[in-house]
Backbone as CSV, one residue per row, in Angstrom:
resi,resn,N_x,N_y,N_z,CA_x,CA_y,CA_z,C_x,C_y,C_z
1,UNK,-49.261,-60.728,-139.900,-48.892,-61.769,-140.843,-47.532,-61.409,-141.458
2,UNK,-46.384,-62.176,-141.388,-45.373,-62.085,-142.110,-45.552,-62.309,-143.374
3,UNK,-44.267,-61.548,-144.718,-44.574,-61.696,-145.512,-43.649,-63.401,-145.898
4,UNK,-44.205,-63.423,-146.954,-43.448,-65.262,-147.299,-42.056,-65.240,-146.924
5,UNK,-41.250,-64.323,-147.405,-39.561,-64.094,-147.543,-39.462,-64.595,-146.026
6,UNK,-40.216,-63.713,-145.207,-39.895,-62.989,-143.364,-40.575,-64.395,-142.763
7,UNK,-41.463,-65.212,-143.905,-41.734,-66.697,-143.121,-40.699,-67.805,-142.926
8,UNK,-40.078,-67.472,-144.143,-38.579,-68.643,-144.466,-37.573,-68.350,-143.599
9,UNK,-37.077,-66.881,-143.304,-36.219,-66.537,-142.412,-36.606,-66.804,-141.200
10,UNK,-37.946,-66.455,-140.622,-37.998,-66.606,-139.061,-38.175,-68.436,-138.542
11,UNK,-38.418,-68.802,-139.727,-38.526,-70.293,-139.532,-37.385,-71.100,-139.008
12,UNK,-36.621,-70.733,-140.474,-35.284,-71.655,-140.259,-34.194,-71.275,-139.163
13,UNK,-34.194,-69.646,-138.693,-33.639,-69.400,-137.354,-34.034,-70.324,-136.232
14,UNK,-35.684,-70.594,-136.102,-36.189,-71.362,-135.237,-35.804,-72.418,-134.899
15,UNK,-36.039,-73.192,-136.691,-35.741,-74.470,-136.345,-34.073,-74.958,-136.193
16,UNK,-33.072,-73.583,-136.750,-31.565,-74.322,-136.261,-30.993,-73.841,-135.088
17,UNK,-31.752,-72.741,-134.720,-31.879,-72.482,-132.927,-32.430,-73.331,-131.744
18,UNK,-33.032,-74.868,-132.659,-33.946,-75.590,-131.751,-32.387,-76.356,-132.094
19,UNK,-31.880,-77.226,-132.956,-31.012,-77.888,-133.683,-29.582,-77.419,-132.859
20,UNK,-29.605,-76.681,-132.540,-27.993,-75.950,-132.284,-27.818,-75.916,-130.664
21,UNK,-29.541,-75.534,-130.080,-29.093,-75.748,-128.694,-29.244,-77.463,-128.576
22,UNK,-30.117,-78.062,-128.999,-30.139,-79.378,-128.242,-28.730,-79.823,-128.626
23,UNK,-28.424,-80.025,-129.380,-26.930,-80.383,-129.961,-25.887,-80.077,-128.582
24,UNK,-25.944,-78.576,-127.917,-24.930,-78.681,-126.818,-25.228,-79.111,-125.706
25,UNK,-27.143,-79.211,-125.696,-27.681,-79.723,-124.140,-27.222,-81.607,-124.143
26,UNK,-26.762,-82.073,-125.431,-26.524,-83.552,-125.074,-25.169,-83.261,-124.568
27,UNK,-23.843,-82.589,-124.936,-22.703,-82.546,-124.025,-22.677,-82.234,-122.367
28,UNK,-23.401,-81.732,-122.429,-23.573,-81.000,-120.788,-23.528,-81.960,-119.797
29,UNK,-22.462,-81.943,-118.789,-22.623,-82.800,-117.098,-23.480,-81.534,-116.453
30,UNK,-23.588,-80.753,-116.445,-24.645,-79.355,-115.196,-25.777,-80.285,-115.680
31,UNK,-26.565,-80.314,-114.755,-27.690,-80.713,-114.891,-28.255,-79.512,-115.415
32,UNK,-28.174,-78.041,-114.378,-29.130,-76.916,-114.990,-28.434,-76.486,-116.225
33,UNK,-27.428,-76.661,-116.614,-27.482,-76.220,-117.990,-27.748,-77.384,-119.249
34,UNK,-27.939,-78.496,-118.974,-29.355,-79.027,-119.719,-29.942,-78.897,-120.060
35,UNK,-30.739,-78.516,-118.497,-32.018,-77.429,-118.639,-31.804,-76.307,-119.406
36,UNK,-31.094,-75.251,-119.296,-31.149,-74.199,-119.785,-30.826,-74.597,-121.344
37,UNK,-30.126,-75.146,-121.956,-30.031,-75.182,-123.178,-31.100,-75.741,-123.794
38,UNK,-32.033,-76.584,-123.332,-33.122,-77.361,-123.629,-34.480,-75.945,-123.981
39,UNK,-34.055,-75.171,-122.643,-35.197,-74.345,-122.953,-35.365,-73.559,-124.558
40,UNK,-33.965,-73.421,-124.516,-33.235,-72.387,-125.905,-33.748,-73.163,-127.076
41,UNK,-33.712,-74.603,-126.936,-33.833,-75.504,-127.895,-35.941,-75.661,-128.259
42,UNK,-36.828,-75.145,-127.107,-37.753,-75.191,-127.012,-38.213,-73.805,-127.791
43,UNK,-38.004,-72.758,-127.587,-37.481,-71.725,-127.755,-37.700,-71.530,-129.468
44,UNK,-36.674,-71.994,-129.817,-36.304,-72.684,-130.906,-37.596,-72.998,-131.897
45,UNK,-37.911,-74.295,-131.436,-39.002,-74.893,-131.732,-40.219,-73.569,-131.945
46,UNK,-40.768,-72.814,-130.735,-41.845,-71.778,-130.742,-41.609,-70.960,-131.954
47,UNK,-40.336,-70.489,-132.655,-39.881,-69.564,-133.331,-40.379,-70.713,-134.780
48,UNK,-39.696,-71.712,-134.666,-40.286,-72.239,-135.966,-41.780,-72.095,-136.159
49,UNK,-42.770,-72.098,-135.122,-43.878,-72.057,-135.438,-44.262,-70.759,-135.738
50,UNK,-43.721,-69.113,-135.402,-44.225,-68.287,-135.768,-44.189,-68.344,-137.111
51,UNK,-42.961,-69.215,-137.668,-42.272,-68.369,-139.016,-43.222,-69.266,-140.000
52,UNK,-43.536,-70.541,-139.564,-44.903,-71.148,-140.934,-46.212,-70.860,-139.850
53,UNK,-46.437,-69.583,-139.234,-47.537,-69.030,-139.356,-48.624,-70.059,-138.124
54,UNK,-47.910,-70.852,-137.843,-48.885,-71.724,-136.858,-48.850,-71.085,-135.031
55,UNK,-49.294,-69.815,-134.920,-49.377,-69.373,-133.562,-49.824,-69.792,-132.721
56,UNK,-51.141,-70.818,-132.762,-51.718,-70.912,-131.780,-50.861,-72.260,-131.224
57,UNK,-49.723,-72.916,-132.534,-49.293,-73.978,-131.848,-48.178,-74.018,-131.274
58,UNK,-47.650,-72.226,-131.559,-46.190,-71.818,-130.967,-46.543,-71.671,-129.692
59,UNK,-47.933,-70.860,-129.203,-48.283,-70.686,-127.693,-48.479,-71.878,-127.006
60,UNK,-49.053,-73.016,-127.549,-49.384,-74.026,-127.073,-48.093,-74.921,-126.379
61,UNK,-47.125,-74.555,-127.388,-46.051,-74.976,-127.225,-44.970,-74.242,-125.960
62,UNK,-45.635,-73.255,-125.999,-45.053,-72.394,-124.918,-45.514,-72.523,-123.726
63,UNK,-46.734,-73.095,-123.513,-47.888,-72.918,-122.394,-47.220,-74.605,-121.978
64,UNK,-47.198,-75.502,-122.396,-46.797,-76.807,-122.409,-44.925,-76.776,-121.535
65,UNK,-44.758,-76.155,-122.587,-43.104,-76.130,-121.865,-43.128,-75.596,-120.920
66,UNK,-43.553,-74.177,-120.222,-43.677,-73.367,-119.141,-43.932,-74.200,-118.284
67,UNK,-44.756,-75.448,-118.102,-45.620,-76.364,-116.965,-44.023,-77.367,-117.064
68,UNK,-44.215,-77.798,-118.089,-42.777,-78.748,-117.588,-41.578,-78.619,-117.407
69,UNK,-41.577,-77.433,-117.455,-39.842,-76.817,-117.373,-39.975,-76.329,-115.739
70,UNK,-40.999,-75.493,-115.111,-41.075,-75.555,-114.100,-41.155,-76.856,-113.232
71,UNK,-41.497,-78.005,-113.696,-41.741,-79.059,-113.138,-39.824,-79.503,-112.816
72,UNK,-39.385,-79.701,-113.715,-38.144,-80.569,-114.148,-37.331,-79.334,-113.209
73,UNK,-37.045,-78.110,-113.149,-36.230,-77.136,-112.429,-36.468,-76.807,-111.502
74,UNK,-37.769,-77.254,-110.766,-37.873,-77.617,-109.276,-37.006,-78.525,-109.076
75,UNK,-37.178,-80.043,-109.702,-36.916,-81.682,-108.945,-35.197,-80.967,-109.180
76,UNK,-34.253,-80.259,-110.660,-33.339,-80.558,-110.593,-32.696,-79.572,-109.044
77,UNK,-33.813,-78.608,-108.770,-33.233,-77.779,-107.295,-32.971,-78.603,-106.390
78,UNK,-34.186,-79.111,-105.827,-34.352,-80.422,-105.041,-33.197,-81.427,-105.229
79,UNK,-32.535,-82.003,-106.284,-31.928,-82.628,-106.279,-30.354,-82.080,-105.984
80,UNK,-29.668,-80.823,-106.471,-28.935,-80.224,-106.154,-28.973,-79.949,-104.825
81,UNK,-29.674,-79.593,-104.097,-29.605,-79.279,-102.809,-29.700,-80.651,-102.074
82,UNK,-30.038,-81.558,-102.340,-30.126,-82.837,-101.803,-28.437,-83.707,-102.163
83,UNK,-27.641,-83.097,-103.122,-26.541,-83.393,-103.553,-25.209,-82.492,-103.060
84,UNK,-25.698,-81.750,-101.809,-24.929,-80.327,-101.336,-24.374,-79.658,-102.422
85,UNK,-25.067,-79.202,-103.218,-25.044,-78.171,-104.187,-23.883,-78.891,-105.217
86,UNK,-23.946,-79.763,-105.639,-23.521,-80.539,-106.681,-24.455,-80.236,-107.910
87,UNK,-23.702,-80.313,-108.936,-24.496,-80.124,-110.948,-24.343,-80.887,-111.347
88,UNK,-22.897,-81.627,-110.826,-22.602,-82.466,-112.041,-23.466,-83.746,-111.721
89,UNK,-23.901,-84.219,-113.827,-25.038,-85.423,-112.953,-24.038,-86.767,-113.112
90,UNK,-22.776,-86.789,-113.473,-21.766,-87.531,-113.497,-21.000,-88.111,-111.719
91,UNK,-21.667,-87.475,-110.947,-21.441,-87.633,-109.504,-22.760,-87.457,-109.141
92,UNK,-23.528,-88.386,-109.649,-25.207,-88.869,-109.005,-25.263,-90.309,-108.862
93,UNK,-26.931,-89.954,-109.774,-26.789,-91.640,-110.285,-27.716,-92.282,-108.641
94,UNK,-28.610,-93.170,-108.441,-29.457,-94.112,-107.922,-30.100,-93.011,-106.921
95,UNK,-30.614,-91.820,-107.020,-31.114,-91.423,-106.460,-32.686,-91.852,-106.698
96,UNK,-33.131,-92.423,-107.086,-34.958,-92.465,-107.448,-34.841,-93.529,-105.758
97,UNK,-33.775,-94.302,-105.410,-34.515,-94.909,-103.887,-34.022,-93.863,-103.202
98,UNK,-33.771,-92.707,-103.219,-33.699,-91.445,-102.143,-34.662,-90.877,-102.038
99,UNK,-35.294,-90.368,-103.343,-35.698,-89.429,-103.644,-36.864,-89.769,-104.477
100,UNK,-37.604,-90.770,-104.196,-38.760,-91.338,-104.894,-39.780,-89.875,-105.648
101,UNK,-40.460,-89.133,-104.886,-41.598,-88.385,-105.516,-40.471,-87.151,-106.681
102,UNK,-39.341,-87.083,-106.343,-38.593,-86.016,-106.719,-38.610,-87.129,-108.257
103,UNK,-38.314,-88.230,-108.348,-37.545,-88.701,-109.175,-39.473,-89.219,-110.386
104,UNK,-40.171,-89.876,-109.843,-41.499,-89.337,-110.242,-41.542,-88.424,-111.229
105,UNK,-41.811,-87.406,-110.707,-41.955,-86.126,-110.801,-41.291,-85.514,-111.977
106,UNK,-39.988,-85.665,-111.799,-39.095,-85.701,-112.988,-39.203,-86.335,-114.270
107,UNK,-39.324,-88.072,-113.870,-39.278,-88.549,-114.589,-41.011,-88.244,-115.814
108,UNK,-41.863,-87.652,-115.030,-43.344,-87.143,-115.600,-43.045,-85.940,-117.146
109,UNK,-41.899,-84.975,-116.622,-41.542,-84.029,-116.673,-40.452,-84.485,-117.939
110,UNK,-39.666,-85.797,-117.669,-39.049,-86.047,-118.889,-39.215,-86.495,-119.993
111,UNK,-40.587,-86.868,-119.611,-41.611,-87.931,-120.673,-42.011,-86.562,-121.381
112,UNK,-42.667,-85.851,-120.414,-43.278,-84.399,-121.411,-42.208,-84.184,-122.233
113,UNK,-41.320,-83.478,-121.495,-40.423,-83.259,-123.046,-39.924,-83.558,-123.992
114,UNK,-39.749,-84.892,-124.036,-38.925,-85.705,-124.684,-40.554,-85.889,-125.839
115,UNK,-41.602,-85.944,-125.780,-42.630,-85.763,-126.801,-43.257,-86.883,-126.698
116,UNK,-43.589,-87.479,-125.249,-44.104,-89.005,-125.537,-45.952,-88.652,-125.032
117,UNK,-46.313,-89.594,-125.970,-47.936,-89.579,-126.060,-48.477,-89.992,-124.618
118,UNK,-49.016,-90.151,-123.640,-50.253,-88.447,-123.713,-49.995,-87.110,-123.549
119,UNK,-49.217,-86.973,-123.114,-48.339,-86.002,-122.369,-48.144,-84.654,-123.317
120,UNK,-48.286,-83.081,-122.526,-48.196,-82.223,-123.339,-47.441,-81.507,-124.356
121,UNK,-46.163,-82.436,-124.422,-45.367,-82.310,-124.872,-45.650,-82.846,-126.394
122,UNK,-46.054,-83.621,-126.358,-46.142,-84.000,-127.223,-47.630,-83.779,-128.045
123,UNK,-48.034,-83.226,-127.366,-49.225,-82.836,-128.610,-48.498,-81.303,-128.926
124,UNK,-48.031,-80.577,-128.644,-47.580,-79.440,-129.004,-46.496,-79.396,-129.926
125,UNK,-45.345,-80.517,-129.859,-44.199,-80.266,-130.767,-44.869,-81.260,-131.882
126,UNK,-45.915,-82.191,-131.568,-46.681,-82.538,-132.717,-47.602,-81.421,-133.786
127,UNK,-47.994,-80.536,-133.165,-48.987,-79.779,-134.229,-47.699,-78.214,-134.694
128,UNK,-46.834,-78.376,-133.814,-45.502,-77.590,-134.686,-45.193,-78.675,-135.760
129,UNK,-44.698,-79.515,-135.613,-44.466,-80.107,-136.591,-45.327,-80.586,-138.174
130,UNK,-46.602,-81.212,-137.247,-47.745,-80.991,-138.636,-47.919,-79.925,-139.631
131,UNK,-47.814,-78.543,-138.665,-47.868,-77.127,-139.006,-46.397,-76.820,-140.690
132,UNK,-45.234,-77.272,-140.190,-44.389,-77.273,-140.878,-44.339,-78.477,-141.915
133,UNK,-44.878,-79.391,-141.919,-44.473,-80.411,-142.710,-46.109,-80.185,-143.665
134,UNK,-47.068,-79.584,-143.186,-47.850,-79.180,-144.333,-47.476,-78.075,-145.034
135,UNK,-46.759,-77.128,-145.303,-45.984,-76.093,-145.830,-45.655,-76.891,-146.942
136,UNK,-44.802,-78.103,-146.694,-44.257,-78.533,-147.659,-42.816,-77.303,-148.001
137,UNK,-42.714,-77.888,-149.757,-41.230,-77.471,-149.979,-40.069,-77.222,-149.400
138,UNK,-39.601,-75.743,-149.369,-38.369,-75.489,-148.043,-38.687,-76.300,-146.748
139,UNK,-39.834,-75.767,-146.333,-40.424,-76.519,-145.175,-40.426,-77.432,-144.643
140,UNK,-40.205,-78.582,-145.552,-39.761,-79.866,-145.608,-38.360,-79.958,-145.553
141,UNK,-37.651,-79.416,-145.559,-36.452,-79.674,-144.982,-36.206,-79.220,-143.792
142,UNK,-37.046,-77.964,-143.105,-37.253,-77.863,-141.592,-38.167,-78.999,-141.123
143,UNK,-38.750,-79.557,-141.318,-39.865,-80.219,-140.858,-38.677,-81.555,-140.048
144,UNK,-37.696,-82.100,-141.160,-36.753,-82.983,-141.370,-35.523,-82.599,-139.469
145,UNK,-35.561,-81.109,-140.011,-34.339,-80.496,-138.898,-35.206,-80.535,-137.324
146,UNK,-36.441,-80.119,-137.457,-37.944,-79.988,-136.449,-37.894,-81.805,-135.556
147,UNK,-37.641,-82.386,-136.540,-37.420,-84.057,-136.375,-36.749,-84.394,-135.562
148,UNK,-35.726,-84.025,-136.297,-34.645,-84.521,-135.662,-34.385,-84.317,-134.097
149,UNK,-34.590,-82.639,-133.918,-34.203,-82.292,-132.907,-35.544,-82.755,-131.313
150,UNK,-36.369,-83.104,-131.874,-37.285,-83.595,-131.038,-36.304,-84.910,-130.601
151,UNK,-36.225,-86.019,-131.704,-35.206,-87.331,-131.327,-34.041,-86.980,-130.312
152,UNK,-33.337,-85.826,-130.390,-32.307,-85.179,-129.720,-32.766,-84.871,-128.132
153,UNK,-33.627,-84.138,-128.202,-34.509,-83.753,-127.113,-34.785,-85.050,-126.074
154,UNK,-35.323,-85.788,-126.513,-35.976,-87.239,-125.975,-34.685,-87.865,-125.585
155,UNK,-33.386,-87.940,-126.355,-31.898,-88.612,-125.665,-31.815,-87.696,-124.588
156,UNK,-31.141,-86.363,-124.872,-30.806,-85.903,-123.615,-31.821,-85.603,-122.026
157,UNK,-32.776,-85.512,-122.488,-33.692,-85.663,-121.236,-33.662,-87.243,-120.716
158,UNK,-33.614,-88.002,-121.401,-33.799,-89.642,-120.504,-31.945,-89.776,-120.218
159,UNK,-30.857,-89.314,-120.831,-30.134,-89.680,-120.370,-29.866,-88.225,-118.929
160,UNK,-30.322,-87.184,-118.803,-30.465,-86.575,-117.320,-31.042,-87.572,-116.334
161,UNK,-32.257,-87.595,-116.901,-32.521,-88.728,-116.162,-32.080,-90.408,-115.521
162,UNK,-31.585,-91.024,-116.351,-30.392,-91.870,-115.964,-29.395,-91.803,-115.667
163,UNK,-28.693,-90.546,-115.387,-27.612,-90.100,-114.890,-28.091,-89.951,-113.226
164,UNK,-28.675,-88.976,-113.534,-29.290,-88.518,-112.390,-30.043,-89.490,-110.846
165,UNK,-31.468,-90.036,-111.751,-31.602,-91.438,-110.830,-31.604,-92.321,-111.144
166,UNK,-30.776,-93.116,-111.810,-30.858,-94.487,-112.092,-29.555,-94.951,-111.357
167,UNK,-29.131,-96.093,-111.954,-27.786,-97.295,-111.816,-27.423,-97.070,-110.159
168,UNK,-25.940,-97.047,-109.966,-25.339,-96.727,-108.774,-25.028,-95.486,-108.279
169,UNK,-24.867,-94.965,-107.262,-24.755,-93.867,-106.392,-23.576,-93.527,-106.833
170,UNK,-22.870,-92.192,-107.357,-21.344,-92.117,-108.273,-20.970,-90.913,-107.047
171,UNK,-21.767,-90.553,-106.097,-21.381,-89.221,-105.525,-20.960,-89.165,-104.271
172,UNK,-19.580,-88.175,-103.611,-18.960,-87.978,-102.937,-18.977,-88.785,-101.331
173,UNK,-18.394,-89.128,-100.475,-18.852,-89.483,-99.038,-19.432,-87.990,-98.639
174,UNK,-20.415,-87.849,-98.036,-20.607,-86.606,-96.730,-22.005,-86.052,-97.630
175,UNK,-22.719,-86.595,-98.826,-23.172,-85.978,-99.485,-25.111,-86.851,-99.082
């Protein structure tokens, strides 16, 4: 058990370590560094839950992301290698009629993260969040930052995803 002081500190690292990566995963054309900043931003999130004391919903949260992060960094392999080792998702774009189960799959994977109901994503950054917003006080202003960055989360994953397979084909002849 942390003491109260060591709860406020490990919290708010969490929650502006969740805040700070999603913030650079919305600039990103790499698709995998999306990903990778997303994870940091998940990451993030788990740390807020040690620091108001809610473990079983930091693991949950961990056990949840582990399934969909593996999910989403398969399809983005698959899709890179299907793009002759192309990242950028700015030279994609209408792959879901290429790449139907890949794009599926993904798109399953973007719903999880992004926190949409049924999906595990969202019961996990939900009971982090419950976890913090019953704390109250300070807490409530992480709870606010915890918010936000979920909303953040949910843009940059659907816009990978619309980059990626949606609209028109943006990528090279020979590809």
């Amino acid at each position: 058990q942390l003491a109260p002081a060591a709860q406020v500190v490990v919290a708010t690292v969490g929650a502006l370590t969740a805040l700070w990566a999603a913030t650079i995963a919305l600039g990103q054309r790499d698709i995998k560094k999306v990903l990778a900043y997303s994870t940091v931003s998940q990451l993030g999130y788990m740390i807020l839950a040690v620091g108001t004391t809610a473990y079983v919903a930091g693991l949950f949260h961990l056990m949840t992301h582990a399934f969909v992060k593996a999910l989403v960094f398969l399809g983005a392999g698959w899709v890179i290698h299907a793009m002759s080792d192309t990242q950028d998702m700015y030279k994609m774009g209408g792959l879901f009629k290429k790449m139907k189960y890949t794009g599926i799959t993904m798109g399953i994977g973007t719903l999880a993260i992004a926190g949409i109901p049924p999906l595990g994503g969202f019961w996990s950054k939900d009971e982090i969040l419950a976890a913090v917003f019953e704390r109250g006080g300070y807490f409530s202003f992480l709870w606010v930052i915890g918010l936000i960055t979920a909303l953040i989360t949910g843009f940059y994953m659907m816009r990978l995803f619309v980059l990626v397979f949606m609209g028109k084909p943006r990528w090279d002849d020979g590809v």
